[in-house]
MITIFI-309035 format. One record per residue: x, y, z of N, C-alpha, C, O in turn. Coordinates in steps of 0.1 Angstrom, whole numbers, plus 5000, padded with zeros to 4 digits. Example, Ala and Ser with C-alpha at 12.3 -4.5 7.8 and 13.67 -1.06 7.14 Angstrom:
2
513249435078512349555078513249675078514249675085;512849785071513749895071512950005079513450115080;
END
This chain:
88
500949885000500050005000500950125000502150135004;500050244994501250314993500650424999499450415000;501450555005501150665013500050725001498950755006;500250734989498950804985497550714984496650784982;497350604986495950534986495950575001494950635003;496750555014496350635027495750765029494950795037;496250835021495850985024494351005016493451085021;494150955007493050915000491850895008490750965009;492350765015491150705026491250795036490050815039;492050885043492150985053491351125047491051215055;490951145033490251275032489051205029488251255021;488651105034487251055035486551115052485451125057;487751135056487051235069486851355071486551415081;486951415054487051555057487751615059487651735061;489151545057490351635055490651645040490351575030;491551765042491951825026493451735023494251695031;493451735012494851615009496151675011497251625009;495951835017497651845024497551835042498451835050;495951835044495951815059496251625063497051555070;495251615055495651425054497151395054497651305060;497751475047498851415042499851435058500551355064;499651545062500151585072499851495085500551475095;498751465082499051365100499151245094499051165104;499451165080500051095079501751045082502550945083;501851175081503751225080503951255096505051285101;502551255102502851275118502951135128503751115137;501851055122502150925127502950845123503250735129;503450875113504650735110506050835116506850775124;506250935114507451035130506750925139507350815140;505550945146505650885166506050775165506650735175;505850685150505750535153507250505149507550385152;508350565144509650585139510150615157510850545165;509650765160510550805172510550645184511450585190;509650645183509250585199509750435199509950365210;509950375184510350235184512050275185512850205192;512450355178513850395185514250465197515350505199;513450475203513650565218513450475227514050465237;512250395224511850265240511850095232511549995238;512050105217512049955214510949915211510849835202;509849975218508449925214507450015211507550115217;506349995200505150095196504150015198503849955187;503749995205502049905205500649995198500350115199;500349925193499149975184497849955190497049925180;497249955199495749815202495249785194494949875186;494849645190494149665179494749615169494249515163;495949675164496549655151497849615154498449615143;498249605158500149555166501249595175501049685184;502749505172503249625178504349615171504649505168;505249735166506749755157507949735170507849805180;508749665168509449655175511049695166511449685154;511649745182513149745174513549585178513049525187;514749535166515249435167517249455165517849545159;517649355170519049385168519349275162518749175167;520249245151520749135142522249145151522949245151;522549035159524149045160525049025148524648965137;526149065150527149035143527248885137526748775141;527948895126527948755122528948705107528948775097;529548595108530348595094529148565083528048515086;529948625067529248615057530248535045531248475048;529848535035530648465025530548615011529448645007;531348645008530948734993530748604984531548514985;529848584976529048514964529948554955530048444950;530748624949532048654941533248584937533748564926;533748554954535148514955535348414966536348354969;534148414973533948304987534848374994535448274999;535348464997535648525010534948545017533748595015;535548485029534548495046534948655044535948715039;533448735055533348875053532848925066531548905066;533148955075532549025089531149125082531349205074;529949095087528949175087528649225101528649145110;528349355103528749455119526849415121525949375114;526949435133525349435137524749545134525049655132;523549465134522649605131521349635130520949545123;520449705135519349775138517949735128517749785117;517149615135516049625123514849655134515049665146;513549665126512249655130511149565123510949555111;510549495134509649375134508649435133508449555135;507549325127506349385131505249255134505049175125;504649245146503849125150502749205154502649305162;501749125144500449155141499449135158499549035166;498549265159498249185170496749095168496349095156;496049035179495248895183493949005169493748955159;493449135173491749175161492649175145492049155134;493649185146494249195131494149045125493449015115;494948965135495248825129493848795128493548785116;492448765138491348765132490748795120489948715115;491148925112490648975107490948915091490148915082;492348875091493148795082492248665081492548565074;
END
């Protein structure tokens, strides 16, 4: 889905498509800040984004088969919560 079919469905409330657009660009900031600030964004209802950390780990380059250090690093999950998975 893409941010413009969102804002779409958001001026079905009466907002104008640069106000829509605006608190779409406001919730995905809270849901960005807060999963890097505490790790977790719980949604009720609809989930929660979590931060995740990939440790460190050897790789192979597909090239030359050189073993290759990959450094850790920062992802985000996403587990659907219990009215979502229903809804599926």
């Amino acid at each position: 889905m893409s941010k413009t079919i969102i804002v779409k469905n958001l001026q079905e409330t009466g907002l104008s498509e640069k106000q829509a657009s605006a608190a779409l660009e406001t919730v995905l900031k809270t849901i960005k800040t807060e999963t890097a600030e505490k790790g977790k964004f719980p949604i009720k209802g609809f989930g929660t984004f979590e931060k995740r950390v990939r440790a460190a780990r050897k790789g192979r380059n597909p090239q030359t088969g050189e073993e290759i250090d990959i450094a850790e690093s920062n992802n985000v999950g996403f587990k659907a919560g219990k009215e979502f998975k229903e809804e599926l």
